[in-house]
N, C-alpha and C positions, 0 to 999 in steps of 0.2 A: 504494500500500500504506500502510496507518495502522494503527501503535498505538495503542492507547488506555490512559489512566490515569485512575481515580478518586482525586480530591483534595477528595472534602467535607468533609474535616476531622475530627476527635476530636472529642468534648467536652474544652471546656479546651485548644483548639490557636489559637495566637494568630495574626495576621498579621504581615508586614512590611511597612511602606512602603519603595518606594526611597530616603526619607532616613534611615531608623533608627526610625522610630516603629514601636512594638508593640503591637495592641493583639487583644482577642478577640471583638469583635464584626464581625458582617460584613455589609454594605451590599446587596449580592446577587451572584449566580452567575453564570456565562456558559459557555461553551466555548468553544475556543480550540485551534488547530493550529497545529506550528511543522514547519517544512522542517527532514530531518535527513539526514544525510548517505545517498547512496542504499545501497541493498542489490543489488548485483551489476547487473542494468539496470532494476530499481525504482525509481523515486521513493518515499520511505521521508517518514512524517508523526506523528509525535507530537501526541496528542491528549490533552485534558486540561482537567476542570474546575476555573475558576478564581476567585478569588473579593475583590469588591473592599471597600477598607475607605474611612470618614469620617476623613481624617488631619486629625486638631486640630492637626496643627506645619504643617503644609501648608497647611491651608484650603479644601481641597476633595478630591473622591471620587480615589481613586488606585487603582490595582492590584497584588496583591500580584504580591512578588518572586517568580521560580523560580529554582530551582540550575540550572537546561538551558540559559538564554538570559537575553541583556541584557535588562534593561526597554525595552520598547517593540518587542522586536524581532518578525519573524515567519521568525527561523532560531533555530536551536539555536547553542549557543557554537563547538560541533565543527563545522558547515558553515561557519558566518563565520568562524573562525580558519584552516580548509581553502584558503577562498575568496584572506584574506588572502596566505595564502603563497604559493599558485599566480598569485597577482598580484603580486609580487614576482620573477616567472622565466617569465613572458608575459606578452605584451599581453591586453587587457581579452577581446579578440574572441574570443579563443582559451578563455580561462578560461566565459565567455560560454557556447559549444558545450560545454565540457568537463562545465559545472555543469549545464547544461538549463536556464537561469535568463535574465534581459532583461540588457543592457549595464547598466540604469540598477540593477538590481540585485547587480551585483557592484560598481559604483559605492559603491552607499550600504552594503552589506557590508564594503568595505574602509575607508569614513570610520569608521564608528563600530570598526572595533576598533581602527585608529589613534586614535581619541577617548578610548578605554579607555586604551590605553597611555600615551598622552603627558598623560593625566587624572591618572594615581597620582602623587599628591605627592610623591613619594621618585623620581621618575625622573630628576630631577637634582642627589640624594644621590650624595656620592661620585667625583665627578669627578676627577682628577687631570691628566691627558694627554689634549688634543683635537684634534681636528682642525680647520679653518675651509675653505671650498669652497665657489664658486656654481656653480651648473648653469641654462640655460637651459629653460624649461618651457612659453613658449607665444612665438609668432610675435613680430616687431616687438620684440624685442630684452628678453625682460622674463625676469627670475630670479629663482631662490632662494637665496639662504643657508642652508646647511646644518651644521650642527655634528655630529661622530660624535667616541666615546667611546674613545681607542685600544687602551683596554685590554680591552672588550669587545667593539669592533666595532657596538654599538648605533647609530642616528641617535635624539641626547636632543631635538633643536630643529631645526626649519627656520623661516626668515622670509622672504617678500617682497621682495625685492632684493636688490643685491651693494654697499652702501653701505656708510658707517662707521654709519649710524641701526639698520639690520638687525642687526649685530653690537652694539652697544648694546641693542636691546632685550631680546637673548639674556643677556647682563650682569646689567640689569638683572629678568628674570625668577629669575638665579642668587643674588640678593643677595651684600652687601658681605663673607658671611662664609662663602660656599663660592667666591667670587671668588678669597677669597687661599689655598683649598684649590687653585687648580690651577700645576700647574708649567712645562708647558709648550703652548704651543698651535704648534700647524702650520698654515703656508698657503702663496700664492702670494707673489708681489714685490709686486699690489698696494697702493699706499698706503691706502688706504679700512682696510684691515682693521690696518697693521700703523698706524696711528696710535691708534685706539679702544685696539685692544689692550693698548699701551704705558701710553696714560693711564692705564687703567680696573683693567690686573692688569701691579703694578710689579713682581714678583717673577716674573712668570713668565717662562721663555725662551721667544722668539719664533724659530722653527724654519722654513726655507725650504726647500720642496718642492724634493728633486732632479733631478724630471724635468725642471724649468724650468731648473737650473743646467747640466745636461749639453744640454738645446736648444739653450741658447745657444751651446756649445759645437761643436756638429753644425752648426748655421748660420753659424758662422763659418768652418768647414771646407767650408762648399756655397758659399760668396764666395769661398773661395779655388781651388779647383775649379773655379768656373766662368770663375776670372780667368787659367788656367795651361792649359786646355785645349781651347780652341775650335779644334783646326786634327785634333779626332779627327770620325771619322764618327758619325754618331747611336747605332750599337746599339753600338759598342765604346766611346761616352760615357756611357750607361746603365749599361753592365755595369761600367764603372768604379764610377761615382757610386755605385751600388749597394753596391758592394766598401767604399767608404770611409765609406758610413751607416751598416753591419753592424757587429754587437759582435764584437770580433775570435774572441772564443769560438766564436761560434755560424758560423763561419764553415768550410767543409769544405779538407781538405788541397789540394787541385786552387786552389780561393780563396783561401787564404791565399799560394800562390804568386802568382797574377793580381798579388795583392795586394804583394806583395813587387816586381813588375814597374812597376806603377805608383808606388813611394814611389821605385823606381831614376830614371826616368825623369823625374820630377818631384820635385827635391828640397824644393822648399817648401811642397809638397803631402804628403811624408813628413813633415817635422819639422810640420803641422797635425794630422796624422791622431796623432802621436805626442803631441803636446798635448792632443787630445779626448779619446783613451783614457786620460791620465793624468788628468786631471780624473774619468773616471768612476771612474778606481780610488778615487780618496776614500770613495766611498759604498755599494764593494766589495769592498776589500780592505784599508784604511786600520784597524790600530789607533784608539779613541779617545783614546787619550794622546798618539796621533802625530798630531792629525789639525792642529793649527796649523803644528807643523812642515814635514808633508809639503804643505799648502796653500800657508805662505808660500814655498817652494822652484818650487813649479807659477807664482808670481806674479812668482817672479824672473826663471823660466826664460822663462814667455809675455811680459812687459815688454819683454827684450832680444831679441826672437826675429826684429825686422825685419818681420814679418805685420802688417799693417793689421789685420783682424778679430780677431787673436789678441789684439794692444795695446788694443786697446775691449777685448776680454772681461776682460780682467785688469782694466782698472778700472771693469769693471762689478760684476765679482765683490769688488774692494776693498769698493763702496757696500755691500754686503750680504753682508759678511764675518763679520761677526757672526752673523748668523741661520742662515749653512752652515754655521760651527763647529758651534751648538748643534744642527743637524743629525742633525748626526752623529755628535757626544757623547751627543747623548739616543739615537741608532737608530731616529727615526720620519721621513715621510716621508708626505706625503700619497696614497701607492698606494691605502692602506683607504678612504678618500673615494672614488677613484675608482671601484672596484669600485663601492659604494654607488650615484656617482651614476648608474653603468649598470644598478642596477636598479631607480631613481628614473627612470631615460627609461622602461623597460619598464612604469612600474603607471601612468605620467602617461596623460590622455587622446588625448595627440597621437600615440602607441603605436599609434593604431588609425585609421581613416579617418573617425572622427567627428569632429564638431569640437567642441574643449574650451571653448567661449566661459560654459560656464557653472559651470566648476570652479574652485574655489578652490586654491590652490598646496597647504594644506593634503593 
């Protein structure tokens, strides 16, 4: 199915080039169709004569702009921004079928609106609170660096590796004077990231992902576990294990008793499980005014507790005691990255059974 549009102009109706030039002579005509989004099980086509102009700032024949679609493109803005989203909450293959369209065209669909967005000069106006995060994107051990905006939820920059170079060039994209606009940035324990950081934005707090402080925590409780109870049978050492990975919340009245059976039974296996859960209370139930307090009390209590893996965590968490405070003073937490980079695995090409050897991280 195709619409059609007559555009030969008025007298006196100028052109646009896509760089800004105006002018009202025109070179000649063409026609031209754009893919638009369907009409019930139509393929639906906009047609439309088009008309190209001699750009003197250019230096050669160009084609005038449309309000419908990007230059160059042959979809309308509303099928490539469709395409965008649905490739952001499926894999390629699926958007593929959905659209009636080639892999390699929801491909180039979703570069260029990504090209649009991360094009507009002002997309990293404004920053204050970020995030930092790699994700894996193709085989043989290679990443991304990803930056997202916490106050908005946006991703402003992705780079090529998980390096301190990767994060420097996001810096230096930001210049020296929306560098000292941001306050605080989030990430992992990593060295790579929290060294650039440091040099590059002296003002800002450097914020250390919770998930990573309470793992540590869970893993040291799975050594101790597994050093207090090897004389149980398999499924009653599972059901245990299970019991003491669980957040005591989410755990049903029947289990919390189990659970009460095993901290009787094994008392240094109680006073561990009683240390992991106090450590996650910091980053859920911890006033911020209290949160030094109630920390250095968790470093007193884990120090003298006798536990081998408890004594490493406590001074692991001493070395990067600073970065949990501001934590948890600020209230951020690198969750919002992670969503993200789960739907940065879904629009990448390794989402689909084809192989990505010829996509850019971009």
């Amino acid at each position: 199915m195709t619409g059609s549009s007559s555009r030969s102009g008025s007298a006196g109706s100028r052109l646009r080039c896509e760089c800004g030039y105006l002018t009202a002579a025109t070179y000649d005509r063409s026609s031209r169709r754009w893919r638009h989004l369907d009409l019930g099980i139509h393929k639906l086509w906009l047609s439309a004569v088009i008309r190209r102009l001699d750009c003197v700032r250019c230096g050669r024949v160009r084609t005038e702009t449309v309000p419908w679609a990007r230059v160059g493109a042959r979809h309308t803005l509303a099928f490539e921004n469709y395409a965008a989203y649905l490739a952001q909450r499926m894999d390629r293959n699926a958007v593929r079928k959905l659209l009636r369209c080639s892999w390699q065209t929801v491909t180039d669909l979703v570069s260029r609106v990504v090209a649009a967005r991360v094009g507009r000069p002002d997309h990293l106006d404004g920053l204050v609170n970020i995030g930092v995060d790699e994700i894996g994107y193709r085989r043989g051990r290679q990443f991304l660096t990803v930056i997202a905006d916490h106050d908005t939820g946006r991703v402003v920059w992705v780079g090529e590796g998980k390096h301190s170079a990767a994060l420097g060039s996001f810096f230096d994209a930001l210049g020296a004077q929306r560098c000292a606009e941001l306050q605080a940035v989030t990430m992992d324990m990593g060295r790579a990231y929290k060294s650039v950081t440091a040099e590059r934005l002296p003002q800002a707090r450097i914020c250390f992902d919770a998930f990573h402080v309470i793992k540590w925590a869970g893993e040291a409780l799975e050594r101790l576990f597994r050093d207090n109870s090897l004389n149980q049978v398999s499924k009653q050492w599972r059901k245990d294990r299970y019991l003491l990975r669980s957040a005591a919340e989410k755990l049903t009245s029947e289990q919390q008793a189990d659970l009460e059976r095993v901290r009787r039974q094994h008392e240094h296996i109680g006073r561990g499980y009683d240390l992991k859960e106090g450590l996650r209370e910091l980053f859920r139930g911890v006033e911020p005014s209290q949160a030094r307090a109630y920390l250095n009390g968790w470093l007193t209590t884990a120090e003298h507790s006798e536990l081998p893996g408890f004594v490493l965590l406590a001074k692991r968490v001493r070395r990067h005691y600073d970065g949990i405070i501001a934590s948890v003073e600020n209230g951020l937490s690198n969750s919002r990255l992670e969503g993200i980079n789960a739907k940065i695995r879904l629009a990448t090409p390794a989402a689909t059974a084809t192989t990505a050897s010829t996509h850019s991280p971009r």
